[in-house]
C-alpha positions as CSV (number, residue, x, y, z in Angstrom):
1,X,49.1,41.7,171.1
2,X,46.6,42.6,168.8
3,X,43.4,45.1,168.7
4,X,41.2,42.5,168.5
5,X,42.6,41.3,172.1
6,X,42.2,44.8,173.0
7,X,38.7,45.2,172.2
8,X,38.2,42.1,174.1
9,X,40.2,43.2,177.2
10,X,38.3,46.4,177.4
11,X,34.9,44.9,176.8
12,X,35.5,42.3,179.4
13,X,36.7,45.6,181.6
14,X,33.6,47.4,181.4
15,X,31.2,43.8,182.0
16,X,33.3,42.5,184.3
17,X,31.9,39.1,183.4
18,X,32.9,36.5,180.9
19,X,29.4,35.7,179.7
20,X,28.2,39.5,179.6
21,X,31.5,40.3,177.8
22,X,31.0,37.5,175.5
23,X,26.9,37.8,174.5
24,X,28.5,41.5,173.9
25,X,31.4,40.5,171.8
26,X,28.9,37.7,169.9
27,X,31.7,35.1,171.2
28,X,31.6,32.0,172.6
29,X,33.0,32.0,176.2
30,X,35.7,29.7,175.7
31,X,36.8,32.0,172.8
32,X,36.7,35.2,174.9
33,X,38.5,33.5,177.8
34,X,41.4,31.9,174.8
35,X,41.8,35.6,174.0
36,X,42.4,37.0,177.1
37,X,44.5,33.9,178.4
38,X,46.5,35.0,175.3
39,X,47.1,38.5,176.1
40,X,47.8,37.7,179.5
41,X,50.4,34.9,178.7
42,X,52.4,37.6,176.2
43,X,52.6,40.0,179.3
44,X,53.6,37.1,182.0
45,X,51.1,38.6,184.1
46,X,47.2,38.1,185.2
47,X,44.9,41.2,184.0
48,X,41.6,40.3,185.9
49,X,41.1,38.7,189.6
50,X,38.4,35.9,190.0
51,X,36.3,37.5,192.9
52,X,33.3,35.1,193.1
53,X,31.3,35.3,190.0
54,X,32.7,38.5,189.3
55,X,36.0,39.7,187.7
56,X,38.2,42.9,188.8
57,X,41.1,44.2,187.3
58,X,44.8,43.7,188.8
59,X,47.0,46.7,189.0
60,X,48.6,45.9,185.4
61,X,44.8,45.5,184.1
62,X,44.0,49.1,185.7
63,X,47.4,50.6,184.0
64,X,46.6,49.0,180.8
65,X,42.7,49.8,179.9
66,X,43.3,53.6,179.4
67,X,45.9,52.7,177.1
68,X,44.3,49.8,175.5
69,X,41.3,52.4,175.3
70,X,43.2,55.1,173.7
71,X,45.1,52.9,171.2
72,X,41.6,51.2,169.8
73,X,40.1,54.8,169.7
74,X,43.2,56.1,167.7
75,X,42.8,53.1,165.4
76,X,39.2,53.4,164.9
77,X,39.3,57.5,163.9
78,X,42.2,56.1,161.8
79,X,39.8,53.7,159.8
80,X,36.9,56.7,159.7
81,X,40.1,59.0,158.1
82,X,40.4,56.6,155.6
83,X,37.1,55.8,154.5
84,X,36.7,59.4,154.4
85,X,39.4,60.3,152.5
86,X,38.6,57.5,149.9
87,X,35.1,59.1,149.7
88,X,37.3,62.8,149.4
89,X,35.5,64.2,152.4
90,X,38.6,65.1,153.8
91,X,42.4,65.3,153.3
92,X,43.9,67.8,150.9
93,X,44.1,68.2,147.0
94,X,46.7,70.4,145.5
95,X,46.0,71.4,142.1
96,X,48.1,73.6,139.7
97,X,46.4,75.9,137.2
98,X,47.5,77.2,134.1
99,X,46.8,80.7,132.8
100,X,43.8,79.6,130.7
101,X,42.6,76.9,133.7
102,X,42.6,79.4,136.1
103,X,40.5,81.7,134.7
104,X,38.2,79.4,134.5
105,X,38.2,77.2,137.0
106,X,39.9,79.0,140.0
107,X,36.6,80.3,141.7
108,X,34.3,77.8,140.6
109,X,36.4,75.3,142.3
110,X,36.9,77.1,145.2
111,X,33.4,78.4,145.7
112,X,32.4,74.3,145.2
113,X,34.6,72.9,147.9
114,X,33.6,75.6,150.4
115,X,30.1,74.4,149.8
116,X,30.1,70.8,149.5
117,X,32.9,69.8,151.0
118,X,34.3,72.0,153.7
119,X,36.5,69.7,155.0
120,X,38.7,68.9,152.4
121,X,41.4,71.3,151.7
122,X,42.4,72.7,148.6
123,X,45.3,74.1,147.6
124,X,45.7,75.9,143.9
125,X,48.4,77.5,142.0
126,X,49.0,79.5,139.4
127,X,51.8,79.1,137.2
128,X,53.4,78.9,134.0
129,X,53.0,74.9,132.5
130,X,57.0,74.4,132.7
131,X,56.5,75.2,136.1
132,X,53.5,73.3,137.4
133,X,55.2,70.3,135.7
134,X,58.1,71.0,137.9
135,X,56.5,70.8,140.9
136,X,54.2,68.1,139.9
137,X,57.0,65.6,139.6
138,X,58.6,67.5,142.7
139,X,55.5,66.0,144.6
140,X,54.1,69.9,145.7
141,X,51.3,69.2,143.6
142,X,49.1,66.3,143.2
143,X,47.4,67.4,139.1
144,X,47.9,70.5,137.4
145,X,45.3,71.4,134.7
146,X,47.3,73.1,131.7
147,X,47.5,73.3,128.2
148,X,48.6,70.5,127.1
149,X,49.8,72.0,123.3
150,X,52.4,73.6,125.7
151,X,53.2,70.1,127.0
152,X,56.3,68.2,126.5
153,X,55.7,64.4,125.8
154,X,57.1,62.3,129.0
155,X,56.6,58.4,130.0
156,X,56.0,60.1,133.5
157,X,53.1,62.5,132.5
158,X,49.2,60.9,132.5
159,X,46.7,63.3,130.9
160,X,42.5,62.5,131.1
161,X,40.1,64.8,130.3
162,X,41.4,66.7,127.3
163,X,39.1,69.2,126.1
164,X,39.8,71.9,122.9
165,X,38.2,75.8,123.5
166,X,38.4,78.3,120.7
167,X,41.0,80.7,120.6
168,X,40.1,84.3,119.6
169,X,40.9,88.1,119.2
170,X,38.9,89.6,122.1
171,X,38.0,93.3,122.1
172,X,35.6,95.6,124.4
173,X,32.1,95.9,123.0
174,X,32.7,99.7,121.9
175,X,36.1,98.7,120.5
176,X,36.8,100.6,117.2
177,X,37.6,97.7,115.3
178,X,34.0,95.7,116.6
179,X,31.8,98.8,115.8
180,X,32.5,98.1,111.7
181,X,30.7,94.9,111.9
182,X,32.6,93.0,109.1
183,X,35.7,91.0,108.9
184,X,39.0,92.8,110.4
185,X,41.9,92.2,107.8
186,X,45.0,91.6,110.2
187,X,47.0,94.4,109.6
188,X,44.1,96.1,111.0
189,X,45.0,94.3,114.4
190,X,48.4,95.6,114.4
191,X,47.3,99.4,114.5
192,X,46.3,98.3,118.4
193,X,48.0,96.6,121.4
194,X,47.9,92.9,121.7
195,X,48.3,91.1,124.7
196,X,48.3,87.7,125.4
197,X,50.0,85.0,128.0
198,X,52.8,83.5,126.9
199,X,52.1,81.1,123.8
200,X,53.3,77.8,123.0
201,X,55.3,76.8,119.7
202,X,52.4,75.2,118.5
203,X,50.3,78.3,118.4
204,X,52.9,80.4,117.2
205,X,53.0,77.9,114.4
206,X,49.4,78.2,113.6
207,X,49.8,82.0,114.0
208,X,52.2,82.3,111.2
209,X,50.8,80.0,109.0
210,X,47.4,82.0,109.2
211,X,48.8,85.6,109.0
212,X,52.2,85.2,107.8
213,X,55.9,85.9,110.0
214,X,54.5,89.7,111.1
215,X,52.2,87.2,113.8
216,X,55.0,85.6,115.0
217,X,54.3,86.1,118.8
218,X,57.4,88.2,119.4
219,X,56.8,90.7,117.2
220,X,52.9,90.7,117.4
221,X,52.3,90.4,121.4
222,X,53.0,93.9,122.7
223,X,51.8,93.2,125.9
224,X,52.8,89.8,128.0
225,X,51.0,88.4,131.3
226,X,50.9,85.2,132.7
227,X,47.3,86.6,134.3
228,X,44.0,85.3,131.3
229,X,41.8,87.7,133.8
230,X,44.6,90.6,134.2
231,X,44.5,90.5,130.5
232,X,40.8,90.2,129.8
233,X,40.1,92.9,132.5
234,X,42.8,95.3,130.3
235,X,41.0,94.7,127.4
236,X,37.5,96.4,129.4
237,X,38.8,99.3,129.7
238,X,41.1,99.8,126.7
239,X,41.5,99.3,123.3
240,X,43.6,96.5,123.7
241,X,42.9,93.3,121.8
242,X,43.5,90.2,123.8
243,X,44.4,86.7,122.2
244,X,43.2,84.1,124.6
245,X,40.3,81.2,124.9
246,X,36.8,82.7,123.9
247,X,35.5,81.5,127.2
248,X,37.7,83.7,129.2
249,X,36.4,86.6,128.7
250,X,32.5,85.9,127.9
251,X,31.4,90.0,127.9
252,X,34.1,90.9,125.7
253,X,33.6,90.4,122.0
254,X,35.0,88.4,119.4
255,X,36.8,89.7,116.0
256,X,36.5,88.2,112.8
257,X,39.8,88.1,111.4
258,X,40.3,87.9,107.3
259,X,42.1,85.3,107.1
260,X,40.3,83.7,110.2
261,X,42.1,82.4,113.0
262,X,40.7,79.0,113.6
263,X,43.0,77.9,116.9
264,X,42.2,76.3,119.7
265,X,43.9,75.4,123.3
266,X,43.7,72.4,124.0
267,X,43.5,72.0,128.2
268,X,43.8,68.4,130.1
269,X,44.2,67.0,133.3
270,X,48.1,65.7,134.3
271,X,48.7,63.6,136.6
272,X,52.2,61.2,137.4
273,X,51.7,57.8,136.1
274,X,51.9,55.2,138.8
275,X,51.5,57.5,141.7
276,X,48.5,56.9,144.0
277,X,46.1,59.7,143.4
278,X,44.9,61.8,146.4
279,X,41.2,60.6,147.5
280,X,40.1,63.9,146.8
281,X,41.4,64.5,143.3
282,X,38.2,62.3,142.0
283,X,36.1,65.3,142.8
284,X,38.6,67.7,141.2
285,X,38.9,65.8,137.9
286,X,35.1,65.2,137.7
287,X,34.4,69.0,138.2
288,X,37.3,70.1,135.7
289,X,35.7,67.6,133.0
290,X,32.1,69.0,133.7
291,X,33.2,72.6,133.6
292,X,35.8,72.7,130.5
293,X,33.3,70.6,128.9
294,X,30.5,72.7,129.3
């Protein structure tokens, strides 16, 4: 039994004629009637009565077109489902976002797929990289967007869309250290609170390299979230000098350090090799390129 007999069976249902049913069906009669003949041989029984030049159904035809109408509606929403899911109309996305990431991508995303595509759901979270790797390969997510400095290398891991953002001492515009207007030596920094989110090795590398061990992070960072707009919202309204991607916090202000920093994050896209992507993640990964790109 297949749906094509289906769709035949129920077309010939509602014509009750072979030739109406078959100009309908663009068949041939003979094909139509090899169809039906088919159907009715695999369930030993007749589904239409010969009345004149019309057709009716028998008792097992009457039993078996709301059925046979159900099942070819079910499969026909199922081929819709699909072809919208491949277009990422619907189905759900589940995307993990680093601390970086999320700051800038959390409401942008969310504020796009409420608006252009309302009926795919998205799920984000928030996390520490270690983590969102975790459930990445536990299947709870289907990407994660992180820093990908802070990335172990793994045959398992796929990463598009890498993109490098400044790093940077942030500061409020009325911050003492800003109002000089010339180069802050770093000593200077340490007079004042500094925050940051965790940081990888590679950073803390750079860190020393530039200022020497006193920036090693666990002696410089006095203040430790895994929040980019907890931080950069701190640093508003204190003098607290946050170390974190210039594009984060766009209204606070930048500090020229003597020597200067010069570091960068480095975010990208991870996915599982080998594992089908959900339809919808196209979207995602097209909106994280434009928008870390940008």
């Amino acid at each position: 039994m297949t749906l094509v007999q289906l769709r035949h069976f129920i077309a010939l249902a509602d014509a009750a004629s072979f030739a109406k049913a078959a100009r309908l069906l663009c068949l041939t009669q003979p094909a139509l009637s090899r169809s039906i003949q088919a159907l009715e041989d695999e369930l030993a029984q007749r589904l239409f009565d010969r009345v004149g030049r019309r057709i009716e159904l028998t008792p097992l035809g009457q039993q078996l077109l709301p059925r046979a109408q159900r099942l070819v509606q079910e499969a026909d929403s199922l081929k819709a489902l699909g072809r919208e899911m491949q277009a990422g109309v619907t189905g759900t996305v589940r995307i993990g976002l680093g601390s970086g990431p999320g700051a800038l991508l959390s409401v942008p995303l969310l504020r796009h797929m409420a608006q252009h595509h309302p009926r795919l759901h998205l799920e984000l979270a928030r996390g520490h990289t270690d983590l969102l790797i975790h459930a990445l390969r536990a299947r709870r997510l289907d990407a994660a967007v992180v820093d990908i400095r802070a990335l172990r290398p793994a045959a398992d891991l796929r990463v598009t869309n890498p993109v490098e953002m400044p790093g940077r001492f942030l500061c409020r515009a009325g911050h003492p250290l800003h109002q000089r207007g010339t180069p802050v030596p770093f000593e200077d920094l340490r007079a004042y609170p500094i925050a940051s989110t965790p940081l990888s090795d590679e950073v803390a590398r750079l860190l020393t390299e530039r200022f020497g061990p006193a920036a090693n992070p666990d002696d410089l960072v006095t203040l430790r979230c895994d929040d980019t707009p907890t931080l950069v919202e701190l640093a508003r309204h204190s003098d607290a000098i946050v170390l974190t991607i210039e594009a984060a916090g766009r209204d606070l202000k930048s500090l020229t350090t003597v020597p200067a920093l010069n570091g960068t994050a480095r975010f990208g896209l991870v996915t599982l090799d080998q594992r089908a992507e959900a339809p919808g993640l196209a979207i995602v990964r097209e909106l994280v390129r434009q928008w870390l790109a940008g």
